[in-house]
N, C-alpha and C positions, 0 to 999 in steps of 0.2 A: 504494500500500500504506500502510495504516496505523500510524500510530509504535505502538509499547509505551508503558504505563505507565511502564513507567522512561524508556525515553527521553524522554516529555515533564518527567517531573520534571526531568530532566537538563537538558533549556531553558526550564524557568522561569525561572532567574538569568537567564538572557543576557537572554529574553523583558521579565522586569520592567529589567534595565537598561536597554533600549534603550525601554521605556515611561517613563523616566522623566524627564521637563522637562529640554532643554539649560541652563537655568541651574542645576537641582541638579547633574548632572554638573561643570558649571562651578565649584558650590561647592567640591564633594568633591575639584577638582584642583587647588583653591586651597590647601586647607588641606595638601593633601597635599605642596605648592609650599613651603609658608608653614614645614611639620616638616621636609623637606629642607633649605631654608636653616638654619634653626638647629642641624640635627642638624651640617652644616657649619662653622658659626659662634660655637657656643656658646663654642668654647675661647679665644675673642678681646675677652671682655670682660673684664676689669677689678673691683679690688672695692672697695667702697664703704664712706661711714663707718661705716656699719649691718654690714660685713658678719659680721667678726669676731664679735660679740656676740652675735650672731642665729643663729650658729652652735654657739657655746659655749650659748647656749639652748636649741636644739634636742636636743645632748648629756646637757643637764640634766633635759628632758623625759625623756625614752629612761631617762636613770637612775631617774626617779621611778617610771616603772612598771615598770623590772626590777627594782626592789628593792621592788615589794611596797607604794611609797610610804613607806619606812623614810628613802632619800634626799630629802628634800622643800627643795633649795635654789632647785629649780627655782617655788618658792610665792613666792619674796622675791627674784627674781637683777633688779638694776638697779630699772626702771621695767617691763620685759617681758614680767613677769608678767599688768601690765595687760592685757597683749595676751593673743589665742589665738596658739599657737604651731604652729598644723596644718602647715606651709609647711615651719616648722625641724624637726621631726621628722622630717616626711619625709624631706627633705633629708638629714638625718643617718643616717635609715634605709638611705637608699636609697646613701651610699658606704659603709655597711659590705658593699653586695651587689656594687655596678656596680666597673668597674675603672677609673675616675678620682678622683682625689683629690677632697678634700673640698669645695673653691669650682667645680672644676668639675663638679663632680656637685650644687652648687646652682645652678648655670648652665642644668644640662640641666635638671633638675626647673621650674624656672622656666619654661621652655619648655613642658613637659607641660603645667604648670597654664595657661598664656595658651592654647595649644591647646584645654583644656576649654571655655575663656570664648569664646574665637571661632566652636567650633563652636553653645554658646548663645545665643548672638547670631545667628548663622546662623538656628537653630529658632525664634528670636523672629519676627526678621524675614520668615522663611516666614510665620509663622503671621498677620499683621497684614497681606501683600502681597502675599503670592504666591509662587515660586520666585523669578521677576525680583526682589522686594523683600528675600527673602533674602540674595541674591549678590551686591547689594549693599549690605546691610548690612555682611555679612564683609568684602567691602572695602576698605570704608569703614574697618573696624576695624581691619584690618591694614595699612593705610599712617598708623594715629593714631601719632604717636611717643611721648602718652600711657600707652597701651596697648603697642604692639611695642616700644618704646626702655624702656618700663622691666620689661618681663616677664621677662627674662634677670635682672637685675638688683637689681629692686627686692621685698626679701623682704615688706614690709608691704601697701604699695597694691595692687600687682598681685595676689600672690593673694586679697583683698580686692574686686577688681575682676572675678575671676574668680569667685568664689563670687556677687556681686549678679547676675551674668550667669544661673547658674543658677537662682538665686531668683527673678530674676523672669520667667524659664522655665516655673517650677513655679507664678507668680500667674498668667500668663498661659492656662497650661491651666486651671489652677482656675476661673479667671475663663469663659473660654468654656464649660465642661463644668458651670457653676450651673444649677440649686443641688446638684447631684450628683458632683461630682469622680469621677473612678475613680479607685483605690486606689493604682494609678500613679505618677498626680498627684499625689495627696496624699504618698505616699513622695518623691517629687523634691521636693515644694517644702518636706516636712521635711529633707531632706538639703541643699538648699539655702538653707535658713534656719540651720540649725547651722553650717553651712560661713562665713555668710555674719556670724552677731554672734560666732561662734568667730573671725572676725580680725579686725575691730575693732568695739567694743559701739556706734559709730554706725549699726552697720548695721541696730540696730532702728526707723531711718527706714522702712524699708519696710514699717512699719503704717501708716504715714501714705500712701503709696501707696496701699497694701491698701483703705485707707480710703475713699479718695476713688474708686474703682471701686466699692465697698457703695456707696456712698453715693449716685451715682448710678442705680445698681439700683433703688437702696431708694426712692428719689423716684420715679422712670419709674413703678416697678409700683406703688407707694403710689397715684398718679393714676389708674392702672388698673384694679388690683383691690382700693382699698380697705388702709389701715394695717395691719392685720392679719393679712392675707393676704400682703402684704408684708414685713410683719415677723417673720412663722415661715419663710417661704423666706429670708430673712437670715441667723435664728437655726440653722436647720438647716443653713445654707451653713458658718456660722462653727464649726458641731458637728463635720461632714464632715471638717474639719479639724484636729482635736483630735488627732489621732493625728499628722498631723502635724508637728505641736506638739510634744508628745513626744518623735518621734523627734527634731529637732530639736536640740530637750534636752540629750538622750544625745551626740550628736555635738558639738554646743558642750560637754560635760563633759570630752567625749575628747581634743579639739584644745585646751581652753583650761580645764585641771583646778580653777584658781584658784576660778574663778568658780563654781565650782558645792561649794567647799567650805564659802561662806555663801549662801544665797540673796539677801540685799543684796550680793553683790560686783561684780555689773554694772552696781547703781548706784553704787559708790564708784569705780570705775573710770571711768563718765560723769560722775560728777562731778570728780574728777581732770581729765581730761582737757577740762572744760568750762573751765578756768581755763588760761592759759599759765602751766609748771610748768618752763619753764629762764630763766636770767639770759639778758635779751635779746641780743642783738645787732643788726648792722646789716646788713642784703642792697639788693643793687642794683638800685632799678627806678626806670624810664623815666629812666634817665642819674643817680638823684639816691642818696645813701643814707638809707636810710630804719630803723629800726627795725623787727623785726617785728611787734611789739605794737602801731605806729600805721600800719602799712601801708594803704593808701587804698581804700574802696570798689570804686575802677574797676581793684583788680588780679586781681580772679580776672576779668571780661568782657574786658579790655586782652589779658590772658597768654594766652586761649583764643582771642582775634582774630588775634595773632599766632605762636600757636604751634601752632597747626593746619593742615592743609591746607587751599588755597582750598572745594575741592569739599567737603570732610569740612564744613565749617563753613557753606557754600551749602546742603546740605543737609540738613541737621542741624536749621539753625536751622527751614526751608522746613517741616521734619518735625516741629517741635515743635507750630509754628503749625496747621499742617493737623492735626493729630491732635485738639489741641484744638478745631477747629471743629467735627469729624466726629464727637466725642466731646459735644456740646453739639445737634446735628444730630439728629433723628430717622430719619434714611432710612436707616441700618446698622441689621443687626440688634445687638438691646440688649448680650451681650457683649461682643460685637464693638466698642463706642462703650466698654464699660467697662474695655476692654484699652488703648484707643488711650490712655485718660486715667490708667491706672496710668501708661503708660509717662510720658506728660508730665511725670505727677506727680513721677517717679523723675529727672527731669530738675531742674524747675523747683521742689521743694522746699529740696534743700539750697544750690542756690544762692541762693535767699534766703533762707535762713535764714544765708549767710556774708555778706549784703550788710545783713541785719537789725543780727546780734550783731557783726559784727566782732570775728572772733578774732584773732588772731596766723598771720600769713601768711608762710612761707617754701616755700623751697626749692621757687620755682616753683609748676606748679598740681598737681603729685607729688598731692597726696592726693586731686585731684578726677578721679582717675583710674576710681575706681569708676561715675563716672556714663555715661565712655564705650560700652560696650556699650549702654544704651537709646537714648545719643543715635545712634549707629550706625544702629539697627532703624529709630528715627523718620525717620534719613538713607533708609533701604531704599524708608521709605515714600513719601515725596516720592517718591523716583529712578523709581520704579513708576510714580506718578500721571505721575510726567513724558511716563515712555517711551510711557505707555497714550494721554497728550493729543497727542504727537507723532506716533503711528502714524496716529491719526487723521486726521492731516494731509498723511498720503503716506510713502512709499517714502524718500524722498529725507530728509525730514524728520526720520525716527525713524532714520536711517544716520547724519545729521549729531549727533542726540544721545549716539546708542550714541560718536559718535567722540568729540566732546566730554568725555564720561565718561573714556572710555579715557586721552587727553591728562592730565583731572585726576587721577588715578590715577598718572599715569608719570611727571609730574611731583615726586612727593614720593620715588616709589620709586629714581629716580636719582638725588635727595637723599641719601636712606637710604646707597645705597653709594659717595656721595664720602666722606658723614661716617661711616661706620659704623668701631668700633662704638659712636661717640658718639652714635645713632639719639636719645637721649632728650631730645637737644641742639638738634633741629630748630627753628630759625625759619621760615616761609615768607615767599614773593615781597614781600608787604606789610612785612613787615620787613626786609628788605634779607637775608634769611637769618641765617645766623650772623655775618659780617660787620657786617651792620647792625647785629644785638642785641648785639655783643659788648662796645660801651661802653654798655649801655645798660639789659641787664640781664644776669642769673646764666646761664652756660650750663654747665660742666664741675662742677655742685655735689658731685655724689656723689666726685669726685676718682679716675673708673675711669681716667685717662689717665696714672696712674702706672706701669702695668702695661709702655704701652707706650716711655715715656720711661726704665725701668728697664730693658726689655730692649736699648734704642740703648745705654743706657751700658755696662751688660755688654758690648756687642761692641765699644762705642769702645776700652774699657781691653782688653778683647782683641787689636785689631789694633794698636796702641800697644805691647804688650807689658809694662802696667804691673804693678806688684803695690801694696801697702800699704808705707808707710815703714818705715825697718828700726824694730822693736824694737813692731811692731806686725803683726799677723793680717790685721786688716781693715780697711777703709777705715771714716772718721766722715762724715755725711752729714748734716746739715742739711736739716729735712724742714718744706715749710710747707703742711701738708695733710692729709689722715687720715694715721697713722703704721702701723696695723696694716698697711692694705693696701700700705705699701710698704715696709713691713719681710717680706710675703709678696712682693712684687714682685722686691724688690733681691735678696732670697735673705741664704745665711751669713755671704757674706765683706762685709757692710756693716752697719754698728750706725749708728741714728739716734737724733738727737737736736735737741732746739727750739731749739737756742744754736749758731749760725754760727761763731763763737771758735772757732779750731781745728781748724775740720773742712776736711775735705777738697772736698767738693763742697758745692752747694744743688741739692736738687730743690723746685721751686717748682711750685706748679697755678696754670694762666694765670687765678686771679683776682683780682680788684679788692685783696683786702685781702695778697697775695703782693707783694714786693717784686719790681722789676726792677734786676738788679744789675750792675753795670759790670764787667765777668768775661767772658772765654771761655766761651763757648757748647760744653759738647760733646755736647750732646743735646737733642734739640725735636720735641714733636710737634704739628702744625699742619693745621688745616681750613681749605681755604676761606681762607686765610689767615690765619688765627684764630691764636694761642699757644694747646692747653690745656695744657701742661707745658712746661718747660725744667730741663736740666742745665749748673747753673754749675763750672767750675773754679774756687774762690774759694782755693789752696793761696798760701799768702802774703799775702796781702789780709785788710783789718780789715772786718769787717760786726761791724755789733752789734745785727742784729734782722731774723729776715726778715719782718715785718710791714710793710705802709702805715700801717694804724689799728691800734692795743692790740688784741688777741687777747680774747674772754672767758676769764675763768680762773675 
């Protein structure tokens, strides 16, 4: 007997699931793995020197359009203005609704936005490899500690990283779907280009990607059909996109109002930030200290050698190389070579352009976060060519790679959960882990390890049964680290301050420029063997400085 119309409609779903490639499923239970964990784990990070202020920003945002733009402190507050602030509104949007307080309702949001950028990396990497090159791309991306260590956490890079994901989402269809976008496309890769110079104005690198995917077009078919003919399918490709643009626009206005109340404010903001704009200091690499401002050519290749996964960086690099051939190759169709070399380009532009200019280099490779998702896709695409050159060679063969994969993958991930939630802290094997980097270079910079060094002391002085000295509330705390977040950490009953004289304890961050003080220990948090915090009892004892080196002031 024959089904009814409705009952087939009814097994469509199941029909198209069970049609669709084990490694898209594979993706889809990834990412759904990947929101489980943090829906679990958000409340276990810590806050950062950024966090407070990024906060109080987002608040100011919020003010400026309830009141009509009458409130406009949010045009002048710090340096932040520079930025787009789409990340801290939300944020701030989103604990006037949810029911956790305010850092951890930028914890979860965090999480939301790395979700967006994993799943466009995912769709990149479909699109350039296949499903297999998809899945792993994702990953790839979610075992980077670039990416997953600082998406909880980190309010600037990360959603920054996230927004380049969907932009070059939106080049990448564009690209294949020349010289005619669908309207789609064009809508995603305006939304993804607002999102993406709405948080920080370098992201208008991505005309230079853009570029060099025309550009190749523009050559191929120039040799084929003649200048002209090649150069109205450009100029209509670049039209197609106009509306794009625009929307764009609007979205960069929304998330980042500054900028669009002069039309030069995204150059005065690239130019700002084309100059280093704080009193230097010194950060710790390869064992030595260095200045930021004279920091060495070999530390963004050094800091990505060693702070990535074996595999993440096996493939990656395997992936930049092959894209570029393939993209120089005639035997792909011409999109398709013009997608392979946006992505390169998305790669291999600003990192030389930071090996060119030498700018000022701290806090790690934090900011060259946004370039992970393409390197990712280009990892996807290697892993693909891999798997595709291996099946070819047997059974046994393409088992041993799948396993191979799996190992590089499990390895970072049981990293992840010795150190977690210091994920953004990852050394790998080559480095001796954190152990090894830890005289060697900056691992605990953001200072989230107060969080968990405050809650030992709370419960030390609870089973102790101590209180504050008579003729006093609370305890005095000596703090050598961000102070807001551990003045959110410690809570009421502890006031802090930068002068040891007097105070009751030191909470110290295990780094380099922290003192280690001849004191009773009554709290320490430790990796791996690592110190990133310790709680000194200093009550009776003279300190007169918790620094190694003079502090910037």
């Amino acid at each position: 007997m024959s089904a009814t119309a409705a009952e087939l409609k009814l097994l469509q779903p199941v029909q198209e699931a069970r049609a669709r490639p084990l490694p898209d499923l594979l993706a889809v239970a990834t990412l759904m793995v990947v929101a489980a964990i943090g829906v679990a784990t958000f409340r276990d990070y810590g806050l950062g020197w950024d966090d407070f202020t990024h906060a109080q920003y987002g608040d100011l945002l919020l003010s400026l359009y309830g009141s009509g733009f009458a409130d406009r402190r949010a045009l002048s507050f710090v340096n932040l203005y520079m930025y787009g602030g789409g990340f801290d509104m939300l944020a701030a949007l989103a604990a006037k609704i949810l029911p956790f307080d305010l850092f951890e309702t930028r914890r979860l949001v965090g999480l939301a936005v790395g979700l967006v950028g994993l799943f466009a990396t995912w769709r990149i990497g479909r699109r350039i490899a296949g499903p297999p090159g998809g899945l792993i791309a994702l990953l790839l991306l979610a075992i980077c500690p670039l990416y997953y260590g600082q998406m909880f956490i980190n309010p600037k890079d990360a959603p920054f990283a996230a927004a380049m994901a969907l932009l070059l989402l939106g080049l990448a269809r564009s690209t294949e779907e020349y010289p005619h976008p669908a309207p789609a496309t064009v809508a995603l890769f305006g939304v993804g280009l607002g999102l993406t110079i709405g948080s920080r104005v370098i992201g208008g690198l991505a005309a230079l990607y853009a570029a060099a995917a025309l550009a190749l077009i523009f050559v191929v078919e120039a040799q084929r059909d003649g200048l002209r003919q090649a150069g109205a399918r450009v100029g209509g490709f670049v039209l197609a996109l106009v509306p794009g643009v625009l929307l764009g626009y609007l979205i960069m206005g929304l998330v980042w109002p500054w900028a669009v109340l002069d039309p030069v404010n995204p150059w005065r903001s690239l130019e700002y930030f084309s100059v280093f704009f704080e009193k230097p200091w010194k950060e710790l690499f390869e064992g030595a200290l260095i200045a930021v401002p004279d920091m060495p050519r070999s530390y963004v290749p050094v800091l990505f050698l060693l702070q990535m996964p074996e595999v993440f960086t096996l493939l990656t690099c395997a992936g930049t190389v092959l894209a570029v051939i393939a993209a120089l190759r005639d035997r792909a169709p011409l999109p398709r070579r013009a997608v392979l070399l946006l992505l390169a380009a998305s790669v291999v532009v600003p990192i030389a352009t930071v090996l060119v200019t030498r700018p000022a280099l701290y806090n790690g490779i934090r900011h060259f976060a946004f370039i992970t998702p393409p390197l990712a896709a280009l990892g996807g695409f290697a892993g693909a060519k891999a798997f595709e050159w291996l099946a070819g060679r047997g059974r046994i063969a393409a088992r041993a790679g799948v396993a191979a994969f799996a190992l590089g993958i499990a390895l970072p991930v049981v990293d992840f959960v010795r150190l977690h939630p210091y994920e953004y802290t990852y050394f790998n094997y080559i480095a001796g882990g954190v152990a090894g980097a830890d005289d060697r270079y900056m691992l605990d910079y953001w200072g989230l390890s107060f969080k968990q060094a405050a809650e030992a002391l709370r419960t030390a002085l609870a089973e102790r049964h101590e209180s504050p000295p008579p003729g006093r509330r609370r305890w005095r705390i000596a703090v050598c680290g961000p102070h807001p977040p551990a003045e959110v950490a410690l809570g009421p009953d502890f006031v802090t301050t930068w002068n040891p004289k007097g105070a009751d304890f030191a909470l110290m961050l295990g780094e380099f420029y922290c003192k280690s003080f001849d004191a009773p220990v009554l709290a320490e948090v430790d990796r791996e063997g690592v110190v990133y915090a310790r709680v000194y009892d200093i009550r009776g004892r003279a300190f007169t400085s918790l620094f190694t080196i003079p502090p910037v002031q």
